[in-house]
Z-matrix of the N, CA and C atoms (Angstrom, degrees):
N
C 1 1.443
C 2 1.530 1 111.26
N 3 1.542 2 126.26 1 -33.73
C 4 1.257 3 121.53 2 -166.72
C 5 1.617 4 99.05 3 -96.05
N 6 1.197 5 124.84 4 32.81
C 7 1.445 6 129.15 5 -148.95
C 8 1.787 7 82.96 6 -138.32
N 9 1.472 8 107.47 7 -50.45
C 10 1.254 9 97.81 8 176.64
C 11 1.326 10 109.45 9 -86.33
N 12 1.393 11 135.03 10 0.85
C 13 1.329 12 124.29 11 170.43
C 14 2.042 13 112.34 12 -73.52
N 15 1.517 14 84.83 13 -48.71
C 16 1.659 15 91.40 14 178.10
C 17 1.230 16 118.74 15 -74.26
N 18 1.338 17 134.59 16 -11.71
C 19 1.558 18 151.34 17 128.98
C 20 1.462 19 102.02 18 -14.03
N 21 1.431 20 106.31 19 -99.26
C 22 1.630 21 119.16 20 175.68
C 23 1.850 22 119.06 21 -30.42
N 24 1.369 23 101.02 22 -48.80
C 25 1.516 24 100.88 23 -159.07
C 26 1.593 25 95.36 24 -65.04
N 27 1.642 26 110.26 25 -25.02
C 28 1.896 27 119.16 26 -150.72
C 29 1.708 28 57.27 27 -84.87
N 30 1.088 29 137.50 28 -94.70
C 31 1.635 30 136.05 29 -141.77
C 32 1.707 31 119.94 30 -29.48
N 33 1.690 32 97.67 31 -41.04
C 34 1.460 33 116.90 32 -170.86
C 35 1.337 34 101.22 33 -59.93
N 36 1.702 35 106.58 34 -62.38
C 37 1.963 36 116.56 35 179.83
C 38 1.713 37 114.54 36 -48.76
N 39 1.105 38 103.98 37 -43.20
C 40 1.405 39 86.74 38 161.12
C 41 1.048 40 151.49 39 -133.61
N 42 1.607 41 116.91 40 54.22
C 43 1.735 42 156.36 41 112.18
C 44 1.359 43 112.17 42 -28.38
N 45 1.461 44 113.42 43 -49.03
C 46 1.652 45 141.36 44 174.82
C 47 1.178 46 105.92 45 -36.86
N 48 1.429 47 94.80 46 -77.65
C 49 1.536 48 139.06 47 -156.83
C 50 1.813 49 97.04 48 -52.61
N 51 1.651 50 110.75 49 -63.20
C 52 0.768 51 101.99 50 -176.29
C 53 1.742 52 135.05 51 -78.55
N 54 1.514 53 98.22 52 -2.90
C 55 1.640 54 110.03 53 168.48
C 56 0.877 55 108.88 54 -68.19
N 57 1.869 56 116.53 55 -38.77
C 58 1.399 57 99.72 56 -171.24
C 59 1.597 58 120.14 57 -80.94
N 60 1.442 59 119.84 58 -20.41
C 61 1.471 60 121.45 59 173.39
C 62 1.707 61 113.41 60 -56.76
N 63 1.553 62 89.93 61 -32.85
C 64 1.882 63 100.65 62 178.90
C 65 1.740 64 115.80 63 -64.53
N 66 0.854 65 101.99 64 -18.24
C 67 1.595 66 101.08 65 -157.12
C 68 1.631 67 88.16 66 -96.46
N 69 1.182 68 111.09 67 -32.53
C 70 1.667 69 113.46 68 -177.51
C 71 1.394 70 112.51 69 -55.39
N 72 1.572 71 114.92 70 -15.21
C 73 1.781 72 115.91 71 -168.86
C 74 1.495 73 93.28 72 -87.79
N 75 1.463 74 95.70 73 161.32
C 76 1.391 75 92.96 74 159.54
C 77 1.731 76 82.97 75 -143.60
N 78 1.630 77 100.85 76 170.17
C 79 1.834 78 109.39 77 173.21
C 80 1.696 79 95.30 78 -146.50
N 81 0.921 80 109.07 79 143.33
C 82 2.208 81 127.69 80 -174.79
C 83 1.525 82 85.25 81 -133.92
N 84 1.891 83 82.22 82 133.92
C 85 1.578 84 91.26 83 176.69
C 86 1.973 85 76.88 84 -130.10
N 87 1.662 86 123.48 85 166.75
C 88 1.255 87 123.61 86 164.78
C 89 1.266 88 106.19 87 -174.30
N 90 1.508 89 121.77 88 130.60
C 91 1.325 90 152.06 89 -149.58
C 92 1.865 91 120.97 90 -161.99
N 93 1.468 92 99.38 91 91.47
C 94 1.527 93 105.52 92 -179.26
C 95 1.458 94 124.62 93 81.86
N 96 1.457 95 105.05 94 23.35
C 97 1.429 96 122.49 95 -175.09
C 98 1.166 97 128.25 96 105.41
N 99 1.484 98 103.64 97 -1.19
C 100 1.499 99 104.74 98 -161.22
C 101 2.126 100 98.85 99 -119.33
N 102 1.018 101 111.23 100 147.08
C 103 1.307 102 121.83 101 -170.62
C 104 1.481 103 115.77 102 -147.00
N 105 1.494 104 99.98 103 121.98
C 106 1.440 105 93.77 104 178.60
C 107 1.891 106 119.12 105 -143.94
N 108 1.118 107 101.24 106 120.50
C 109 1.448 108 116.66 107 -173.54
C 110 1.279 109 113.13 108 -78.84
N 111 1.494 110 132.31 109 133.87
C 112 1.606 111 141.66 110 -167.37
C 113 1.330 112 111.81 111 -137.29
N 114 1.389 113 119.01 112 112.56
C 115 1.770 114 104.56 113 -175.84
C 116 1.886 115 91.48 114 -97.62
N 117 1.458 116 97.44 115 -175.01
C 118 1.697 117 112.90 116 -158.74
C 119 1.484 118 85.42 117 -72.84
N 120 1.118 119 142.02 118 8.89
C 121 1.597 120 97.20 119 163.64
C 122 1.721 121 106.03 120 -118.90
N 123 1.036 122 107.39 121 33.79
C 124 1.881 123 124.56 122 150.46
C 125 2.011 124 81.34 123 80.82
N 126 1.525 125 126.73 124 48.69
C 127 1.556 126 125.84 125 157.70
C 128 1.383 127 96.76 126 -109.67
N 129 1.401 128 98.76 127 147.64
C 130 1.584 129 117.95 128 178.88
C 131 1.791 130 93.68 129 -110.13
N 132 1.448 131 99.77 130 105.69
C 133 0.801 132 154.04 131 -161.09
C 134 1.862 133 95.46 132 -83.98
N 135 0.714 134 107.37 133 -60.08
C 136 1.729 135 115.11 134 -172.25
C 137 1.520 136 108.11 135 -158.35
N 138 1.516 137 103.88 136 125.05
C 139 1.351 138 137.93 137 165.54
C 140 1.565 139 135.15 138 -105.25
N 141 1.382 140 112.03 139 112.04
C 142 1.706 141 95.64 140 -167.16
C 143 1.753 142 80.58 141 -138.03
N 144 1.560 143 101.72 142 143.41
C 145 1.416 144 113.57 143 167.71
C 146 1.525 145 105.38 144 -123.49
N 147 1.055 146 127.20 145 94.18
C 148 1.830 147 115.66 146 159.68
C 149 1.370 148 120.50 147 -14.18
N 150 1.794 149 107.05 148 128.10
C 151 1.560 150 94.76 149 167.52
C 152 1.288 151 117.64 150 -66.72
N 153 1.581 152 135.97 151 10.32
C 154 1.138 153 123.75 152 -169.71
C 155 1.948 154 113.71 153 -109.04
N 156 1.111 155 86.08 154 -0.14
C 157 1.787 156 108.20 155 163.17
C 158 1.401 157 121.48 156 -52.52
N 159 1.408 158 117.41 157 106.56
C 160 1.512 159 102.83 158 -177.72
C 161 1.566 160 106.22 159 -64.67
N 162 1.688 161 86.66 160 140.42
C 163 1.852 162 89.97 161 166.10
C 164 1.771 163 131.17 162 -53.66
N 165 1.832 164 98.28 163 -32.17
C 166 1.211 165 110.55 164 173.46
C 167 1.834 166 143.90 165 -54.43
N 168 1.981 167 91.56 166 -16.54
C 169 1.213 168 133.06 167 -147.37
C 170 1.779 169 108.07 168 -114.69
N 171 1.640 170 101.30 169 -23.65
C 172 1.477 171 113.20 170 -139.48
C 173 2.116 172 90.04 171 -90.07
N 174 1.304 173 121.58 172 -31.22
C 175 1.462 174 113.53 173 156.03
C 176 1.652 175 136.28 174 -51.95
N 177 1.173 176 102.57 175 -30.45
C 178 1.336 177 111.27 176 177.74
C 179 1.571 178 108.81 177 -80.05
N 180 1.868 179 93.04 178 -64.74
C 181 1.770 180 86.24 179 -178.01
C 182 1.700 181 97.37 180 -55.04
N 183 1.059 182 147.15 181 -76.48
C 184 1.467 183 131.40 182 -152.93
C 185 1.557 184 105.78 183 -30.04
N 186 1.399 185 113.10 184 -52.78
C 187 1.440 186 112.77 185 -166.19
C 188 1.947 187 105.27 186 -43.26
N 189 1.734 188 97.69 187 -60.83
C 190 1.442 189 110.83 188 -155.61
C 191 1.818 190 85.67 189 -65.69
N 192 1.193 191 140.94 190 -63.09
C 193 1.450 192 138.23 191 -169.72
C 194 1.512 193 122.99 192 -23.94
N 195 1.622 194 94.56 193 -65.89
C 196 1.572 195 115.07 194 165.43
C 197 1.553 196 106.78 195 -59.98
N 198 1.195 197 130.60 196 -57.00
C 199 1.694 198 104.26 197 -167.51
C 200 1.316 199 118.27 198 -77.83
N 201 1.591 200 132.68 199 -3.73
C 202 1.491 201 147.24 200 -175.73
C 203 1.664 202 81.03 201 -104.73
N 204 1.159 203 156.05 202 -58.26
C 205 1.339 204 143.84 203 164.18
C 206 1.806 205 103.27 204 -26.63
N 207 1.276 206 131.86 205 -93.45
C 208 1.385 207 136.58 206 135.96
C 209 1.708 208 105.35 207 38.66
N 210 1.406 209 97.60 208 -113.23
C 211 1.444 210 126.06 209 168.26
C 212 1.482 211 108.58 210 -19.50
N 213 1.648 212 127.45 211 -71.76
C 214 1.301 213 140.73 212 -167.39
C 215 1.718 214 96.69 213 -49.16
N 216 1.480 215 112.54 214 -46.39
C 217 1.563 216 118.27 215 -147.80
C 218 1.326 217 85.43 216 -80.83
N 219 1.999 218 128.37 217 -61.45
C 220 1.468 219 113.63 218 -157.85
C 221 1.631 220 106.91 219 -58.67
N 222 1.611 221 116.29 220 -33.24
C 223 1.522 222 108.98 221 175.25
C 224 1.505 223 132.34 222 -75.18
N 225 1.847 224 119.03 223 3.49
C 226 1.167 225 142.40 224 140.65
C 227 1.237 226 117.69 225 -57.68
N 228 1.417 227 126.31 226 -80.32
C 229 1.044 228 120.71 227 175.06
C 230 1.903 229 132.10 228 -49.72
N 231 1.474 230 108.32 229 -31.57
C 232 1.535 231 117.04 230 -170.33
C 233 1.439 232 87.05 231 -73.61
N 234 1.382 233 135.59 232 -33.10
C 235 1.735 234 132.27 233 164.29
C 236 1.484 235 104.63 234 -59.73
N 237 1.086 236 135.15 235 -59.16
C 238 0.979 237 140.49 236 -145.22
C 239 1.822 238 98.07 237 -72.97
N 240 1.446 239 123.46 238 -30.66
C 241 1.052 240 131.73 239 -162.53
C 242 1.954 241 99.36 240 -104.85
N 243 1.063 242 115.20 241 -3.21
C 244 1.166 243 107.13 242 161.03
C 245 1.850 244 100.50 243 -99.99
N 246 0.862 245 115.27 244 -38.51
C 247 1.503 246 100.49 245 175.85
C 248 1.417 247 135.24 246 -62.92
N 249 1.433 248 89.69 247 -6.73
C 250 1.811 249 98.44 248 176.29
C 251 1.742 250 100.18 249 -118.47
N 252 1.485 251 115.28 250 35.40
C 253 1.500 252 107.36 251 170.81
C 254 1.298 253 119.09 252 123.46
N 255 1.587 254 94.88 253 -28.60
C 256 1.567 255 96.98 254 179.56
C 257 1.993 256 106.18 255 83.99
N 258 1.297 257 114.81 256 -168.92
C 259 1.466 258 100.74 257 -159.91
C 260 1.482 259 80.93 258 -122.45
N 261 1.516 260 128.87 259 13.72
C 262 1.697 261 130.91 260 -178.50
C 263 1.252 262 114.23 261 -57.18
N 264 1.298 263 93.45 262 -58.50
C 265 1.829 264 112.79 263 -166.24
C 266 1.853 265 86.46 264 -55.62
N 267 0.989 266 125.92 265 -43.42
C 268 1.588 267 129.29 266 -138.62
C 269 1.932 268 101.13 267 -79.49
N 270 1.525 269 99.81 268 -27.79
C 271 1.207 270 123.22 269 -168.52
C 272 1.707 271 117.34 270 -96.21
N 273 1.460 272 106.60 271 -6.16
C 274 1.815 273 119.06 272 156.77
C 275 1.437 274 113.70 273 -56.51
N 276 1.302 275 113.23 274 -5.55
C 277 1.564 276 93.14 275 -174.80
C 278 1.552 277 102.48 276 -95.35
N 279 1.164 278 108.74 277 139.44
C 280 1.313 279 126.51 278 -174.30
C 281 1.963 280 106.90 279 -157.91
């Protein structure tokens, strides 16, 4: 029983460990004036639209910016999380 306690706590610390390496990324995607920065825990972090952005234009690009923002970051991080171990080790607890 105290085997599965120190199991968990070793699992919990580095769950931690690895949020906190995640949050350290950031990924910028920008297309037609519009730019948008995402750190590892999927916050948009920074938003800038050019005043030279048509207003007519500025729903769509947001849409496509933010979800290619998205995309770039989960395939940053799913690298990023095999390079620190992968989620194997994390997944012994049983």
């Amino acid at each position: 029983m105290f085997n599965k306690l120190k199991q968990f706590r070793d699992l919990k610390n580095q769950a931690k460990t690895l949020q906190n390496a995640l949050a350290q990324e950031s990924v910028e995607y920008e297309k037609g004036g519009v730019k948008v920065v995402m750190n590892g825990n999927m916050e948009i972090t920074e938003l800038i639209i050019s005043p030279k952005t048509a207003k007519e234009a500025l729903p769509r690009l947001l849409t496509e910016v933010i979800n290619e923002t998205i995309k770039r970051a989960q395939k940053t991080m799913a690298k990023k999380v095999q390079e620190m171990g992968g989620l194997g080790k994390m997944s012994n607890f049983q």
